[in-house]
C-alpha positions in Angstrom: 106.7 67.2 107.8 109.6 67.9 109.9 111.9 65.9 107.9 110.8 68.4 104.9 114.0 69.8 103.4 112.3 73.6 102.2 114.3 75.3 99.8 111.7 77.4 98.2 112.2 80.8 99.8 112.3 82.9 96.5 108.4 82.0 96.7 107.7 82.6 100.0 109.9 82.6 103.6 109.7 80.0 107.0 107.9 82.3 109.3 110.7 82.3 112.3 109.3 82.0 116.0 110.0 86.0 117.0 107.6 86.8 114.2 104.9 84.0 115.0 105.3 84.8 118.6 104.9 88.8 118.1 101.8 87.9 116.2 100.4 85.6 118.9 100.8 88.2 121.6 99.6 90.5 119.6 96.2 88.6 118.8 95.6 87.0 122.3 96.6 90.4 123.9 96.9 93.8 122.4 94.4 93.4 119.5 92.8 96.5 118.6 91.6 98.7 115.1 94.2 100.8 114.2 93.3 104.7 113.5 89.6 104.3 114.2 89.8 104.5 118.1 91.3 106.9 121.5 91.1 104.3 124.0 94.2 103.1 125.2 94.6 99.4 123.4 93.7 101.3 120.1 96.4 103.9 120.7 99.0 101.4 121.6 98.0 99.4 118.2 98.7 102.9 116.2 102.0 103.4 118.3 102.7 99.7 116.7 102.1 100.7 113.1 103.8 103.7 113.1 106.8 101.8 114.6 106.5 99.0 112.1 106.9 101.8 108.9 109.3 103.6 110.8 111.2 100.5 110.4 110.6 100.0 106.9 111.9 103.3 106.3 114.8 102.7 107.8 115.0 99.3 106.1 115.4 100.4 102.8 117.1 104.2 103.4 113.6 106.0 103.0 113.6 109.8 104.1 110.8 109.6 106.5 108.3 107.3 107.2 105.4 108.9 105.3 107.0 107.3 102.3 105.6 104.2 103.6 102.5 102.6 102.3 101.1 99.2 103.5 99.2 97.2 101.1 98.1 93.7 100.9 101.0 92.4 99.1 104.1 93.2 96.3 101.5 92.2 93.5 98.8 94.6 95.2 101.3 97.7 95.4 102.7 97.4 91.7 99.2 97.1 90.8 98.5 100.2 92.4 101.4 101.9 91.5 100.4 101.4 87.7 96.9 103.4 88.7 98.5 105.8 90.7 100.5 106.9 87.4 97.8 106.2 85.0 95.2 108.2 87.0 98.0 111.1 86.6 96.6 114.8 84.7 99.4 114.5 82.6 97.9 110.8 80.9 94.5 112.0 80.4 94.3 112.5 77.2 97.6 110.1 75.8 98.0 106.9 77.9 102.3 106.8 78.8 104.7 104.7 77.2 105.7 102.6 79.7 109.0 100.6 79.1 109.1 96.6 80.6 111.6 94.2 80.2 111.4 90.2 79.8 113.3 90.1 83.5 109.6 91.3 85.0 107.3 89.3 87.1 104.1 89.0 85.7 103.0 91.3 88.7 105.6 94.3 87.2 104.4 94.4 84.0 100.9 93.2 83.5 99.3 95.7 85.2 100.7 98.4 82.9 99.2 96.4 79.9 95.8 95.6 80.9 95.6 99.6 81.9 95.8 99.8 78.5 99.5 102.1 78.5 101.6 102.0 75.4 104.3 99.4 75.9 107.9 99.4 74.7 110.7 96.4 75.5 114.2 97.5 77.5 116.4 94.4 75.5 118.1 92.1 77.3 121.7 91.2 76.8 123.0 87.4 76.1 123.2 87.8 79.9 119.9 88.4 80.4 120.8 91.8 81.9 119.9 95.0 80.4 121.2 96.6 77.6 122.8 99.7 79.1 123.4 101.0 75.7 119.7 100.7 74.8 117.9 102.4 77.6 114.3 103.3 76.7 112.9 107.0 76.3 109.8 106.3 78.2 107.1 108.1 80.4 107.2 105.1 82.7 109.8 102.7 83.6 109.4 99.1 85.4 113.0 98.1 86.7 113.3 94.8 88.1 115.5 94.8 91.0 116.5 91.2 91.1 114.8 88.7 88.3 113.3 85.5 90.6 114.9 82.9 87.9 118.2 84.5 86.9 118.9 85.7 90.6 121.1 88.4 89.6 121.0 91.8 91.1 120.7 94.9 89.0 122.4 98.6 89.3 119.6 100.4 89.8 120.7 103.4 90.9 122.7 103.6 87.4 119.2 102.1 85.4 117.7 105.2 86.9 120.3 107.6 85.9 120.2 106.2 82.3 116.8 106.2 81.8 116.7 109.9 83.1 119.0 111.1 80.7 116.5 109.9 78.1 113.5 111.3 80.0 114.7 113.7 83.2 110.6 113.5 83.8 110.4 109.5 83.6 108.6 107.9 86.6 110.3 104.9 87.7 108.8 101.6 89.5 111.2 99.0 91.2 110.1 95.5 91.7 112.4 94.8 94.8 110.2 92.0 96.0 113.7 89.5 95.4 116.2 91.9 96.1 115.2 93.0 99.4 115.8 89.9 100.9 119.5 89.8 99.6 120.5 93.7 99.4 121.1 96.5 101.1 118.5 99.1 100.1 119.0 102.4 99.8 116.2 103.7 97.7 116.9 107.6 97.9 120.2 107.0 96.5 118.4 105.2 93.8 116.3 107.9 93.1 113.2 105.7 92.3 110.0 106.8 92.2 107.8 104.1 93.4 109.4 100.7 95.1 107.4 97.4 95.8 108.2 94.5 97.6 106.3 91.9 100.3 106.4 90.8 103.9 106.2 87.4 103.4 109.3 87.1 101.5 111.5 88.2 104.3 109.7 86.2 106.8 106.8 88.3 107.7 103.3 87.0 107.6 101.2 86.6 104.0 99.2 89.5 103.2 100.8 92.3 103.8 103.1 94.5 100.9 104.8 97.8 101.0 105.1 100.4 98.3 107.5 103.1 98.9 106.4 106.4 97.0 109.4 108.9 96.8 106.5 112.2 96.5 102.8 110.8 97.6 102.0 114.6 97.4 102.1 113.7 93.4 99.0 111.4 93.5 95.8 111.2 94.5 94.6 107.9 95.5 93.5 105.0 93.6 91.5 103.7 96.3 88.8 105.0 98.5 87.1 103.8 102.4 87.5 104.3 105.6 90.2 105.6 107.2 91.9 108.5 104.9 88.6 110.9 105.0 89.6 113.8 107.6 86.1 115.7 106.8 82.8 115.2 104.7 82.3 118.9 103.2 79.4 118.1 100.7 77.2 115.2 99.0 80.6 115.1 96.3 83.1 115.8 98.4 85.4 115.5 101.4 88.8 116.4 102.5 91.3 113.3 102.8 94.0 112.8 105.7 97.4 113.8 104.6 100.0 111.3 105.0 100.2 107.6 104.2 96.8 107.1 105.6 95.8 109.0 102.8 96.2 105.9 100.6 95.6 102.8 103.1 91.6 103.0 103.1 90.1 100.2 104.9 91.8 98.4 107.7 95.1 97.5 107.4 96.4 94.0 108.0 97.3 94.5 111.6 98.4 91.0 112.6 101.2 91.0 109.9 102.4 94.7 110.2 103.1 93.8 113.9 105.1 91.3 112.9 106.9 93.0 110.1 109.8 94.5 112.8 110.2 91.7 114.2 111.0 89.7 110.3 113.5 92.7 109.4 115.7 91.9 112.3 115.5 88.6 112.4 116.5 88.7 108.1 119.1 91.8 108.7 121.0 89.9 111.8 121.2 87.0 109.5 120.8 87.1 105.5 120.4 83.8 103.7 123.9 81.9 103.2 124.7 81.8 99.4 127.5 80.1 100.1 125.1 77.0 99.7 124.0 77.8 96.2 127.6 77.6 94.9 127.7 74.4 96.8 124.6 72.9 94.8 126.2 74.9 91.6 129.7 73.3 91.5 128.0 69.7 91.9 125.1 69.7 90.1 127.4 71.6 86.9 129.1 68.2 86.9 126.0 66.6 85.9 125.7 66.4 82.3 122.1 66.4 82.3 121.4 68.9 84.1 121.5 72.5 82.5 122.1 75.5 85.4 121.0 78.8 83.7 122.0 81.1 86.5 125.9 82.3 87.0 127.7 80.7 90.4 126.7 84.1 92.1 123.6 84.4 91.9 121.5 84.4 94.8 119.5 81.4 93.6 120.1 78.2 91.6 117.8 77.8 88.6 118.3 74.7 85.9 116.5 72.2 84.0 116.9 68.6 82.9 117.3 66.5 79.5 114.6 64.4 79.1 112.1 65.3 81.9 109.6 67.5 82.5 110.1 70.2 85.2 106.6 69.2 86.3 107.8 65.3 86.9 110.9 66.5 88.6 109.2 68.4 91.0 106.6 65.8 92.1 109.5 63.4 92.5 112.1 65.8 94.2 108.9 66.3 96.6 108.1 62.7 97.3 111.4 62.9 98.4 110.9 65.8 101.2 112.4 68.7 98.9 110.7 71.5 98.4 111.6 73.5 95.0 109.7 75.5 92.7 108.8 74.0 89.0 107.4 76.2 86.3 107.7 79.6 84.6 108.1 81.5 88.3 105.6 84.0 87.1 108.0 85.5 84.7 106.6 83.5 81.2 107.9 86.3 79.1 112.3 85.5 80.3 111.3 82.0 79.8 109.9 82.5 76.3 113.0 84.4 75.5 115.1 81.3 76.8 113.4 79.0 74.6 112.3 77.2 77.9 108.4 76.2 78.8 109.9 76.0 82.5 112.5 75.5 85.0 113.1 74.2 88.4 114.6 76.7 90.7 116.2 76.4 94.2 116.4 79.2 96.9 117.2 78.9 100.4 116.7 81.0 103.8 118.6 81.8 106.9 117.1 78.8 108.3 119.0 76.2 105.4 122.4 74.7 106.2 125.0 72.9 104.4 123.4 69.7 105.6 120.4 70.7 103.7 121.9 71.5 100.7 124.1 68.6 100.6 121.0 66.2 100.9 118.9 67.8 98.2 121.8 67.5 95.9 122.0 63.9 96.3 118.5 62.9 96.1 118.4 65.3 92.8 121.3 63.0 91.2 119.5 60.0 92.4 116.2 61.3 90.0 118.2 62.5 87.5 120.6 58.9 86.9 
């Protein structure tokens, strides 16, 4: 396995050895509940998670770290962003219409649809970017950040602004799960309402997600358990914790949010070289067989090939020691509107070098001959 060259990272990071070693220490050493305890191993484990969103917050330009929810992943935090906003007084009685687009991640805009919200389509242009002069008039609108197959990112403070001009009450979810790991965040500037991406996706551990909320004092929480109840005042009723607890019942997954500082600095001293995707995108354009559908700049390389199933490719890429990603990347709707049944994308990490690159491209030419 240690010949394997991995160039999957839109799908999920390489863990590198600060986070597995935080994690280790953390489990063989300092492991404690978090919230639920005064002794002093408990009290250092809630100094750890308040460190850890501190550091989100300053991450992506939050105001303060209250703003910071943890959750079990970027699919678990747009899925509970879309109840959060249905669950709202206002959509009682008439469900929101809630604007998507064909760039979303099954994750982004099923949710809204199987809540049973009203759904209207942001067009795309022949770029597959959106149509700035055909923003929505929405209640709700889901604005992907950075598409996982077209790899481009978006304006989103200006998406914002345009989609407020239509609505100045709109309520606006980001899917940043793709841009995060490329961009400098800033998501006050944006203006966004709610803003979801993962942990393992910038080299934190699986199972773990955050979902920025720009006013928590606006919801009430979808979820209910231990840890967000300050009082029990009646058979029906209690008085909640204020603060992000107020929405993380249960225990949170410690083991990964210990990790998560460590991930951010090892991603922020050291973002993924794209300089190896134009690499792979001036050969591999050469190739008349193969068809790139992303531009040279984008921070992934995404094609397909005459005559062979993406499915075939990847198993033979893979005997090879590559590791790509075949299929419709959860995003079936762009790759209807491409005409496509899938794709083969490549991504790479800060862990990829030119050597990587340069051997992947070759043993692709050799398949595709």
């Amino acid at each position: 396995m240690n010949n394997i060259i991995y160039l999957d990272a839109a799908a999920s990071a390489l863990k590198p050895g600060v986070v597995i070693e935080k994690e280790t220490d953390f489990l063989e050493y300092a492991y404690a509940n978090s919230g639920r305890g005064i002794c002093p191993r408990a009290a250092a484990v809630d100094a750890m998670v308040a460190d850890a969103r501190q550091k989100v917050a300053d991450f992506i330009g939050a105001n303060n770290s209250g703003q910071i929810i943890f959750t079990s992943g970027a699919t678990d935090s747009l899925n509970r962003a879309a109840r959060l906003i249905l669950n709202l007084p206002r959509f009682a009685k008439c469900k929101p219409v809630v604007a998507v687009s064909d760039l979303d991640h099954h994750s982004a805009r099923m949710p809204f649809t199987a809540l049973g919200a009203d759904i209207c389509l942001w067009p795309l242009d022949k770029n597959f970017d959106y149509d700035v002069l055909n923003a929505p008039k929405a209640d709700v609108v889901v604005i992907t950040a950075m598409s996982n197959v077209i790899g481009r990112a978006v304006d989103v403070q200006n998406l914002i602004k345009l989609v407020r001009e239509k609505n100045p009450e709109v309520i606006t979810v980001v899917d940043a799960a793709q841009y995060v790991v490329h961009e400098t965040m800033n998501v006050e500037k944006w203006g966004a309402d709610f803003v979801c991406f993962s942990g393992h996706k910038i080299g934190a551990d699986t199972g773990l997600g955050i979902m920025y909320m720009k006013e928590p004092d606006a919801f009430t929480p979808d979820k209910f358990g231990g840890g967000m109840v300050n009082k029990i005042t009646g058979q029906d009723s209690w008085v909640l914790n204020s603060g992000p607890e107020e929405f993380e019942a249960g225990t949170l997954p410690l083991t990964q949010i210990v990790g998560l500082p460590a991930a951010i600095d090892n991603l922020t001293s050291r973002r993924p070289n794209l300089d190896l995707i134009k690499y792979l995108y001036d050969r591999l354009s050469n190739n008349s067989k193969i068809h790139i559908v992303t531009s040279r700049d984008a921070s992934l390389l995404t094609f397909y090939v005459d005559g062979m199933h993406v499915l075939d490719f990847g198993a033979m890429v893979g005997a090879k020691g590559v590791c790509l990603r075949v299929g419709n990347m959860c995003a079936g709707w762009l790759h209807r509107l491409m005409g496509l049944q899938g794709t083969i994308r490549i991504s790479v990490g800060n862990w990829n070098c030119m050597e990587d690159v340069v051997k992947a491209a070759q043993i692709i030419e050799d398949i595709v001959k």
